[in-house]
C-alpha positions as CSV (number, residue, x, y, z in Angstrom):
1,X,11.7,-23.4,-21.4
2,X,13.2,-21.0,-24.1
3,X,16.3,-19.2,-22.6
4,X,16.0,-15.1,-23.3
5,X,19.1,-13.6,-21.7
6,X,22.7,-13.6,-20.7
7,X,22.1,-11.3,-18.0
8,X,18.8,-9.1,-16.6
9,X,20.5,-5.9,-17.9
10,X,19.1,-7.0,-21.4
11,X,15.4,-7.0,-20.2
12,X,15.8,-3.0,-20.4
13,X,16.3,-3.4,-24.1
14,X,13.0,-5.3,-25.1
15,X,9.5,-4.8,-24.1
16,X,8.1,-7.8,-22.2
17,X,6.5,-9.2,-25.2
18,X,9.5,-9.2,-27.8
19,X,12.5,-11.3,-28.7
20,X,14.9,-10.4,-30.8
21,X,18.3,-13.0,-31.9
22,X,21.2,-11.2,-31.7
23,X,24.3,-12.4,-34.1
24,X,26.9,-11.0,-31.9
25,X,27.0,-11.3,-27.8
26,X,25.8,-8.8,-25.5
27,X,24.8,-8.0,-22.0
28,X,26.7,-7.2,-18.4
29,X,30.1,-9.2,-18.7
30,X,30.1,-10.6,-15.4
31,X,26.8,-12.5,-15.8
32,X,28.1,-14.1,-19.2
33,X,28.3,-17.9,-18.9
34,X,31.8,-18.7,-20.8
35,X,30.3,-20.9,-23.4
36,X,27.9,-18.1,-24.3
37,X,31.2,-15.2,-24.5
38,X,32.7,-17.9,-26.8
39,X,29.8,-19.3,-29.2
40,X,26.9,-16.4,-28.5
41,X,24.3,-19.1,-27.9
42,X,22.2,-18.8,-25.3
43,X,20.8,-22.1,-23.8
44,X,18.9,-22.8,-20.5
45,X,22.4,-23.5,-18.9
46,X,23.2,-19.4,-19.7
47,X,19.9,-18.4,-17.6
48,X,21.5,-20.8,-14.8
49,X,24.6,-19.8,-14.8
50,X,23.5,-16.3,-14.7
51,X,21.8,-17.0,-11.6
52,X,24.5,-18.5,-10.0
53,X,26.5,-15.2,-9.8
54,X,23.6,-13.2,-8.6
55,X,23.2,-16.1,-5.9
56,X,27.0,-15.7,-5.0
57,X,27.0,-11.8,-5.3
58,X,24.0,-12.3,-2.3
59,X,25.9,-14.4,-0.5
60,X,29.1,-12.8,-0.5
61,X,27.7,-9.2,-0.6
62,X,30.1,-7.8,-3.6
63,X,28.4,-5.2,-5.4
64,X,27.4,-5.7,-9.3
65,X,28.7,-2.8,-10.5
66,X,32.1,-4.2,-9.3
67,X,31.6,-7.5,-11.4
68,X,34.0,-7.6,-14.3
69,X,35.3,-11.0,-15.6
70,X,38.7,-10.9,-13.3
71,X,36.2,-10.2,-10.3
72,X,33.9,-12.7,-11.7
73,X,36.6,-15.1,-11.9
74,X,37.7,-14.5,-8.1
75,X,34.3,-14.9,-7.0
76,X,33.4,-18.2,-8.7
77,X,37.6,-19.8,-7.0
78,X,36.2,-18.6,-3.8
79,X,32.7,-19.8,-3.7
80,X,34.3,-23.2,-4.9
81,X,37.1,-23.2,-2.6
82,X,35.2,-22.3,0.5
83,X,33.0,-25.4,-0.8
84,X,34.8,-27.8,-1.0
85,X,36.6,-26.6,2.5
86,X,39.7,-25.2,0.9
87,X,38.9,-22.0,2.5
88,X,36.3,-20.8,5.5
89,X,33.0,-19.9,5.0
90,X,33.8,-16.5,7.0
91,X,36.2,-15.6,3.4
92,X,33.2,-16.0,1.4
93,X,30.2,-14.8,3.8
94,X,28.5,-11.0,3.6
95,X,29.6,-9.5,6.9
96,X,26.3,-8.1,7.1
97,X,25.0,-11.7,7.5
98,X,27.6,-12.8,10.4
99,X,25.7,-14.3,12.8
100,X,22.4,-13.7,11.7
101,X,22.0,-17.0,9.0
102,X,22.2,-21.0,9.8
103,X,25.2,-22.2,8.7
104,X,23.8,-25.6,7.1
105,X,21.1,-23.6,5.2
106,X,24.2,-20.9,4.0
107,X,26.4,-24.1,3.0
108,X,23.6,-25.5,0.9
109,X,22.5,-22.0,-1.0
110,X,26.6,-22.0,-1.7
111,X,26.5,-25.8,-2.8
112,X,23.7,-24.9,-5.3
113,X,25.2,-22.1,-6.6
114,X,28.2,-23.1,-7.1
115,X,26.7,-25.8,-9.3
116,X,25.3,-23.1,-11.3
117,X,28.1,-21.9,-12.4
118,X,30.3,-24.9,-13.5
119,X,32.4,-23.6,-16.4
120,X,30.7,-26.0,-18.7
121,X,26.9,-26.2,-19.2
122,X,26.8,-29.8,-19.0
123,X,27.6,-29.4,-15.4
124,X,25.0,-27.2,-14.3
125,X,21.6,-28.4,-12.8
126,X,18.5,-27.6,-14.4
127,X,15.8,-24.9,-12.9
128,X,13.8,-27.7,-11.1
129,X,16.6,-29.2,-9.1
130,X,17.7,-25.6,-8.6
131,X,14.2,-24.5,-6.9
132,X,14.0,-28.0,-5.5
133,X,17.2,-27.4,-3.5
134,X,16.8,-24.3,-2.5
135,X,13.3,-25.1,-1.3
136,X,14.8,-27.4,1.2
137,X,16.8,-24.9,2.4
138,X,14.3,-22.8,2.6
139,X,11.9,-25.2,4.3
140,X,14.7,-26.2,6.7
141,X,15.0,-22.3,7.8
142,X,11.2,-22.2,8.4
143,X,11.4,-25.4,10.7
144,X,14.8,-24.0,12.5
145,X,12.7,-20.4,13.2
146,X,9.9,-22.2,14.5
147,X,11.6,-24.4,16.9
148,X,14.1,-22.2,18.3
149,X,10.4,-19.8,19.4
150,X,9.1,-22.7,20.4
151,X,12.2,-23.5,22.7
152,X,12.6,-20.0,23.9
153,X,8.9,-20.1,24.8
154,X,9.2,-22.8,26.7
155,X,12.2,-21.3,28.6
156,X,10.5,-18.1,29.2
């Protein structure tokens, strides 16, 4: 795999087929991976890292637009915090998912992304153990949905 951004708001400037090297770093500051702001590499662990702000943006529910590298900053100390039960998961969680996501699944999604975005690329998982884990959770939502229909059936 051949890394291509820093963030999606560089898609916009290439067509699907092109690549272009830039000499200097670009794209939406609050996506930048650190070690990317500091040697303008891009490696796999950028594309991961990248994803593990979007994945903490949809858990916590903070807007994009309000992602700057302060904000950025905050958000990465809380996700960690809340994971490694510094903090409660209620500080980090999108209100407009109170009540209406399984904890354990919510915990792991968090887990994984805050893996993603370790300071230092050496620290991040790769895309397969990424997918892999979140396909558990995933699976384990599926199995959680279909037994709690299966139990109100039976009650009904």
């Amino acid at each position: 795999m051949e890394p291509k951004l820093s963030d999606f708001g560089l898609a916009r400037m290439l067509g699907m087929d092109e690549t272009k090297v830039f000499t200097d770093v670009r794209g939406t500051i609050g996506y930048m991976d650190p070690e990317y702001m500091s040697n303008a590499k891009l490696t796999c662990a950028s594309d991961i890292y990248s994803f593990g702000i979007v994945a903490l943006q949809l858990l916590s529910g903070q807007k994009v637009i309000d992602l700057d590298l302060d904000a950025r900053d905050q958000l990465t100390r809380k996700a960690k915090d809340v994971n490694m039960g510094l903090r409660a998961l209620s500080d980090f969680e999108d209100p407009k998912l109170k009540g209406n996501v399984n904890k354990a699944d919510f915990e792991s999604i968090l887990q994984v992304a805050v893996l993603c975005v370790a300071k230092s690329s050496k620290g991040r998982p790769t895309i397969d153990i990424v997918f892999e884990e979140l396909d558990k959770a995933w699976q384990n939502t599926i199995v959680n949905e279909v037994t709690n229909h299966q139990h109100h059936l039976e009650t009904n």
